[in-house]
C-alpha positions as CSV (number, residue, x, y, z in Angstrom):
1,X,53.2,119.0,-79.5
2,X,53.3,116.4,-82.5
3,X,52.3,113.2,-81.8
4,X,52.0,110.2,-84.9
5,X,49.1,109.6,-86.3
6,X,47.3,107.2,-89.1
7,X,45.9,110.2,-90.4
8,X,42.6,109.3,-88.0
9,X,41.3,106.9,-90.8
10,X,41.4,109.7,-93.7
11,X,42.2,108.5,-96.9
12,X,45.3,110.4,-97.2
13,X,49.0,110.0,-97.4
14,X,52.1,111.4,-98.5
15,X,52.8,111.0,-102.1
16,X,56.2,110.2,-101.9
17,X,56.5,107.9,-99.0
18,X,52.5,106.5,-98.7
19,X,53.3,103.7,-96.1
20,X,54.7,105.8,-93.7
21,X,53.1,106.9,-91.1
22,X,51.7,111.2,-90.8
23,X,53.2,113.0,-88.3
24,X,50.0,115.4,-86.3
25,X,51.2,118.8,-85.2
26,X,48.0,119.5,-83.1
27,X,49.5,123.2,-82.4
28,X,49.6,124.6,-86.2
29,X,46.8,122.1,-87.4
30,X,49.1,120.6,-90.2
31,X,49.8,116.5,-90.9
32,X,53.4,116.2,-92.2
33,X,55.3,113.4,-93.3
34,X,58.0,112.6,-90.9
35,X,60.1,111.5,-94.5
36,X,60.8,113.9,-96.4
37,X,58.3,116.9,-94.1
38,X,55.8,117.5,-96.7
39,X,52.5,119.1,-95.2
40,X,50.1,116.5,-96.5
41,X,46.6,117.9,-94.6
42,X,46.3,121.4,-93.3
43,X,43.9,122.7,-90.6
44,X,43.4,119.5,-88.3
45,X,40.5,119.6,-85.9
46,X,42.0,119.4,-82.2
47,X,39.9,117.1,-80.7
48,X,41.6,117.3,-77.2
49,X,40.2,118.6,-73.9
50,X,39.8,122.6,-74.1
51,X,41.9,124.2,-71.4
52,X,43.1,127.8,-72.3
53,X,44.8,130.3,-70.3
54,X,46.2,133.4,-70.6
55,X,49.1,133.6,-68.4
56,X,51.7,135.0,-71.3
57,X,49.6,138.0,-71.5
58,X,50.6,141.1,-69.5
59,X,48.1,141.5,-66.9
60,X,48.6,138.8,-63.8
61,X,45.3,137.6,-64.1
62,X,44.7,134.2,-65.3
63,X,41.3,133.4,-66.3
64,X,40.6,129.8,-67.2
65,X,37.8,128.8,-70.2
66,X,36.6,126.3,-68.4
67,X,35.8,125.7,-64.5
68,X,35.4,123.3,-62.4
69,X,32.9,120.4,-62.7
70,X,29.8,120.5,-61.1
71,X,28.8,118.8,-57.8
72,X,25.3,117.2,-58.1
73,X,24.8,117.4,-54.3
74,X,24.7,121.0,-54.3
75,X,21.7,123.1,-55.5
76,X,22.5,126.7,-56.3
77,X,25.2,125.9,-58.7
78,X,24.2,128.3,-61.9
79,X,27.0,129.0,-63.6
80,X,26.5,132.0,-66.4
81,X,28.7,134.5,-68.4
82,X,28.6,137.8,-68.5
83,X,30.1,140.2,-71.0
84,X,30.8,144.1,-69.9
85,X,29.0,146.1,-72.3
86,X,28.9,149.3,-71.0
87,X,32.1,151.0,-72.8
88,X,31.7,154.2,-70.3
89,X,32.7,152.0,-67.1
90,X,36.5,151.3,-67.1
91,X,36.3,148.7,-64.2
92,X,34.3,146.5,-67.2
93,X,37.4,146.9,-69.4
94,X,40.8,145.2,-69.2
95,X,44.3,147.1,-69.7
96,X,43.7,147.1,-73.7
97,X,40.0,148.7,-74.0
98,X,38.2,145.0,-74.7
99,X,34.9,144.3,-73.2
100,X,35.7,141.2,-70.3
101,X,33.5,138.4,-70.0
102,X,33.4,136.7,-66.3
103,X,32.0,133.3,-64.9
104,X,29.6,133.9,-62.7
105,X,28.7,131.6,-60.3
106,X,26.0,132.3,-57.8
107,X,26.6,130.4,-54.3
108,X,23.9,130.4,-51.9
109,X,24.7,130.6,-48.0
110,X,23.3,126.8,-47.7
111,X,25.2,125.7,-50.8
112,X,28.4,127.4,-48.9
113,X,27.5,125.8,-45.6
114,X,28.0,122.1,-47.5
115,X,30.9,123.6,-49.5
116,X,32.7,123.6,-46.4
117,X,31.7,120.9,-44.5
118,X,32.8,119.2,-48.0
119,X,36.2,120.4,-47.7
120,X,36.5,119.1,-43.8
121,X,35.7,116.0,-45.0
122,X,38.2,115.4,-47.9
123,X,40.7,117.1,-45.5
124,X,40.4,114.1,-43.0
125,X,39.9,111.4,-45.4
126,X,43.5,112.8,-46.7
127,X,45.2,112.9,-43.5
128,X,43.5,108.9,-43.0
129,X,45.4,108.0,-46.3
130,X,41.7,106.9,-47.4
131,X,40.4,106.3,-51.1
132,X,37.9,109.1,-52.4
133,X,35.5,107.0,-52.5
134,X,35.3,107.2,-48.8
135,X,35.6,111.3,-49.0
136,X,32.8,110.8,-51.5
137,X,30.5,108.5,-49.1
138,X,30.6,111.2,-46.0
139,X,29.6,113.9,-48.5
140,X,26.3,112.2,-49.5
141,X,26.0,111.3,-45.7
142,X,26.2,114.8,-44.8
143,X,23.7,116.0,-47.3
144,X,21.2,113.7,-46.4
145,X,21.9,114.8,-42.7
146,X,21.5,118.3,-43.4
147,X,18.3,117.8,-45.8
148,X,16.7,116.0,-42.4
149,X,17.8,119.0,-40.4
150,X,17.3,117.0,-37.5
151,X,20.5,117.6,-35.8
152,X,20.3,121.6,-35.7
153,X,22.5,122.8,-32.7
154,X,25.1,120.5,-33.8
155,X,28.4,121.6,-34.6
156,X,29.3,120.9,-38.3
157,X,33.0,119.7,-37.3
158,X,30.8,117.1,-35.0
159,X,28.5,115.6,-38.0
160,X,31.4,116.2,-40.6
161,X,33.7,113.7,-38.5
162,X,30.8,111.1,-37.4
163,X,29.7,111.0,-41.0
164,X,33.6,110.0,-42.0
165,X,33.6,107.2,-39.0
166,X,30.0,106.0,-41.2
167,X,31.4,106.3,-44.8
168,X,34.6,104.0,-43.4
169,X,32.5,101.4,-41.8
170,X,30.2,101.2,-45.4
171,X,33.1,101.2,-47.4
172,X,34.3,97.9,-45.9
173,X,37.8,100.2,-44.3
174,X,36.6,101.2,-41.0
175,X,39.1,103.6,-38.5
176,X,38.6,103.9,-34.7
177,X,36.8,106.7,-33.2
178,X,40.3,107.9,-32.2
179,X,41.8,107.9,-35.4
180,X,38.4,110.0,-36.4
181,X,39.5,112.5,-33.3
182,X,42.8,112.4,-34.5
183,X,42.2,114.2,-37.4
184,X,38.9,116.2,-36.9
185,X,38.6,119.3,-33.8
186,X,35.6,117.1,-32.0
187,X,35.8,114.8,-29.0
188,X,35.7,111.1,-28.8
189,X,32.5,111.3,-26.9
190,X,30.8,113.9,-29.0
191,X,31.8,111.6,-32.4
192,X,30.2,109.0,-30.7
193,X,26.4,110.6,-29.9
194,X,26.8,112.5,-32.8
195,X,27.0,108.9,-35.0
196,X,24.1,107.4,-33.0
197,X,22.0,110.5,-33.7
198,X,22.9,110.0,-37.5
199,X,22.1,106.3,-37.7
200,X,18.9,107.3,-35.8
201,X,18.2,110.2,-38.3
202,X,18.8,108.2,-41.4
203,X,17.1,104.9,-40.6
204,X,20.3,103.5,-41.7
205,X,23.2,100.8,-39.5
206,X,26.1,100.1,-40.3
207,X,28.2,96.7,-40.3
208,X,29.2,95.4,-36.8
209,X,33.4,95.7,-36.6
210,X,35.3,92.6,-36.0
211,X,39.1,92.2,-35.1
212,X,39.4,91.1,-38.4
213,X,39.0,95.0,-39.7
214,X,41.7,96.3,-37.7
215,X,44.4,93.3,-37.8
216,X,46.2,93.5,-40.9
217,X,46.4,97.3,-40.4
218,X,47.9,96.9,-36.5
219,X,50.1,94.1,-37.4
220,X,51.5,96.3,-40.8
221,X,51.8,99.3,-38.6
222,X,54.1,97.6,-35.8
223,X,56.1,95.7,-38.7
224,X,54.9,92.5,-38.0
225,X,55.3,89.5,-40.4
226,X,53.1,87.7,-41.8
227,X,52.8,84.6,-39.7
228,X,52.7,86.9,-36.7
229,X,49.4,88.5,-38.1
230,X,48.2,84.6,-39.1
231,X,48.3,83.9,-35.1
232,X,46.9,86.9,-33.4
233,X,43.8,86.7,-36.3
234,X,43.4,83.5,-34.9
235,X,43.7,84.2,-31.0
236,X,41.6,87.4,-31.8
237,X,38.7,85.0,-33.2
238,X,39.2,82.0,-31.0
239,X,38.6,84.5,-27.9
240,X,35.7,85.8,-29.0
241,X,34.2,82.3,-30.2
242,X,34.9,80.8,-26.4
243,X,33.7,84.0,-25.6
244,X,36.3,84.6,-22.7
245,X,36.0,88.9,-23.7
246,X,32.6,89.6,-22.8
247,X,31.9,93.2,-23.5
248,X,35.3,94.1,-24.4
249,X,35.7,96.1,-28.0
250,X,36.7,94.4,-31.1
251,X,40.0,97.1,-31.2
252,X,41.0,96.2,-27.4
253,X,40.5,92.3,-28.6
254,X,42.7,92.5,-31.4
255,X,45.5,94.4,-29.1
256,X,45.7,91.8,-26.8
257,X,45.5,88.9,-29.6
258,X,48.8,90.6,-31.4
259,X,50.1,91.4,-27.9
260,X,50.1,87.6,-27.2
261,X,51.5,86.7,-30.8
262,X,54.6,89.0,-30.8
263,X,55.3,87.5,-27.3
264,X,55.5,83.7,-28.3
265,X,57.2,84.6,-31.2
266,X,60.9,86.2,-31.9
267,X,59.1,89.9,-32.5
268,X,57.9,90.8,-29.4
269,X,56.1,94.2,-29.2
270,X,55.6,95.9,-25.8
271,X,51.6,96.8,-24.6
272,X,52.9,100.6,-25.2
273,X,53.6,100.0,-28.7
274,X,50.8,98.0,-29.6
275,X,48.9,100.7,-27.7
276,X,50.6,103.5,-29.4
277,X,49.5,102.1,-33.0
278,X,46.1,100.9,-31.9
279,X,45.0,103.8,-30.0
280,X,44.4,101.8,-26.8
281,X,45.4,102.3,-23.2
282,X,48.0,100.0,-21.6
283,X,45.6,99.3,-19.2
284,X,43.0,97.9,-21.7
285,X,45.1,95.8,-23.2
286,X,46.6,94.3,-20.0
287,X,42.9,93.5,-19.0
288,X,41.9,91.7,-22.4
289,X,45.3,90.0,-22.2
290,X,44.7,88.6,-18.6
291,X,41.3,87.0,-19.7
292,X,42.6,84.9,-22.6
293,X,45.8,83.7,-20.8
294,X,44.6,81.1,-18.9
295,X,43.4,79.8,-22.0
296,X,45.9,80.1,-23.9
297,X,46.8,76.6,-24.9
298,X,43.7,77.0,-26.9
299,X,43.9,79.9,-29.0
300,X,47.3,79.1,-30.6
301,X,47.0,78.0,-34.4
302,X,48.2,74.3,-34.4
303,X,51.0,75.0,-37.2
304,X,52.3,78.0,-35.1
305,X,56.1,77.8,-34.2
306,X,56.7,79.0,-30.5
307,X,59.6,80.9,-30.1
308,X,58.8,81.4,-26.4
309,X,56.7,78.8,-24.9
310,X,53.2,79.4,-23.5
311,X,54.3,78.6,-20.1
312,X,57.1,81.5,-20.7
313,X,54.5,84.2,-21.5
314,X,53.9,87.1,-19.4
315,X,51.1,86.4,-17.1
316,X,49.8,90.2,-17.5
């Protein structure tokens, strides 16, 4: 493909047209002037990236120059070349008599072991629509969980998924243990033990969640506006601040908070919905929603436009 060029800051130029600019045609090597197509410079140095393959030829087999990079948290990756050089074997020969030369990379079973549990974890950071830097936090989790080897007996799939539920917390986007289950083959309960062995393992913790980390996420899920989300942030934080949810969890808090919003405004959203999107029972969010009623009058923003007044709103 051609592609213009100031002749890379070489003193050269077409003779005819010298202000105009050279023309690079990176496939033959030439410089031509776009003018009048004079070959000014021959043999150009392609300084692109190298990637060859040889999928016109007539075998199938399509063996790229250069592989795939390297991945400093595994140990065993030696990567070689060999060349066949033995011109009695055929098998060491392609279709046209050549020697073949071969990557060679030697995996060993523990290498293989993380190679997989790798692959789980990208897996469910793609179906949580997460960044790869979060894909890339569980991996070095994992490793450092499996150079402990203090959690032998334990399902990969089980430290795969509570290593995920870590790297979303450190990264500042944290996901429920549901939405972990969701997308992993392990239990709710077994993510759960299997995370407080980690943080025991590592000597590491991890930032306590607030409503906050869930709210904008609910409230864009259910289609909520803006001022809607305002509110129940509020309620959320009020509640916890007069400290009328004792013991409940940050996710059922924030439920109830949007579940109270959405009623006193012209969006309502039924418990089920919220539920639906927040992974909560019905039930939970009733029982957050019938402590922060009776104080209600409280944990409204003062700027916030009732379209349903608080007297009006469902008692449960």
């Amino acid at each position: 493909m051609a592609s213009t060029s100031k002749s890379r800051g070489l003193l050269i130029s077409c003779p005819e047209h010298p202000e105009t600019p050279l023309v690079e045609d990176y496939h033959a090597g030439d410089m031509i002037c776009p003018e009048c197509g004079r070959v000014v410079g021959d043999r150009v140095v392609d300084v692109g990236t190298e990637w060859r393959t040889f999928s016109n030829e007539k075998n199938n087999k399509d063996p790229s120059r250069v592989g795939a990079a390297e991945n400093p948290l595994l140990e065993g990756g030696d990567l070689s070349t060999m060349i066949a050089i033995d011109p009695t074997s055929a098998q060491q020969l392609d279709e046209f008599g050549k020697p073949m030369y071969r990557n060679r990379r030697t995996v060993n079973s523990a290498d293989r072991a993380l190679i997989n549990a790798f692959r789980e974890i990208r897996q469910m950071a793609d179906r949580l629509n997460l960044p790869e830097m979060v894909s890339e936090r569980g991996n070095t989790l994992f490793k450092q969980v499996n150079d402990t080897k203090s959690l032998k007996g334990r399902s990969n799939d089980a430290v795969c998924s509570a290593c995920m539920y870590i790297a979303c917390r450190q990264e500042g986007v944290p996901r429920t243990f549901k939405e972990i289950c969701a997308v992993s083959k392990v239990s709710k309960k077994e993510i759960g033990r299997v995370f407080k062995l980690i943080l025991k393992a590592l000597e590491t913790n991890v930032d306590l969640i607030t409503t906050g980390d869930f709210m904008a996420r609910f409230c864009s899920n259910l289609a909520l506006s803006q001022k809607i989300q305002k509110a129940a942030t509020y309620i959320a934080t009020k509640a916890v601040d007069l400290y009328l949810v004792p013991g409940r969890s940050p996710v059922s808090v924030a439920a109830a908070a949007i579940y109270m919003a959405s009623q006193a405004s012209e969006d309502k959203k039924t418990q089920k919905e919220i539920g639906d999107i927040a992974g909560v029972a019905e039930v939970t969010i009733r029982q957050a929603y019938k402590l922060m009623y009776p104080k209600a009058h409280q944990l409204f923003p003062e700027d916030f436009k009732f379209h349903t007044p608080i007297e009006q709103l469902p008692t449960q």
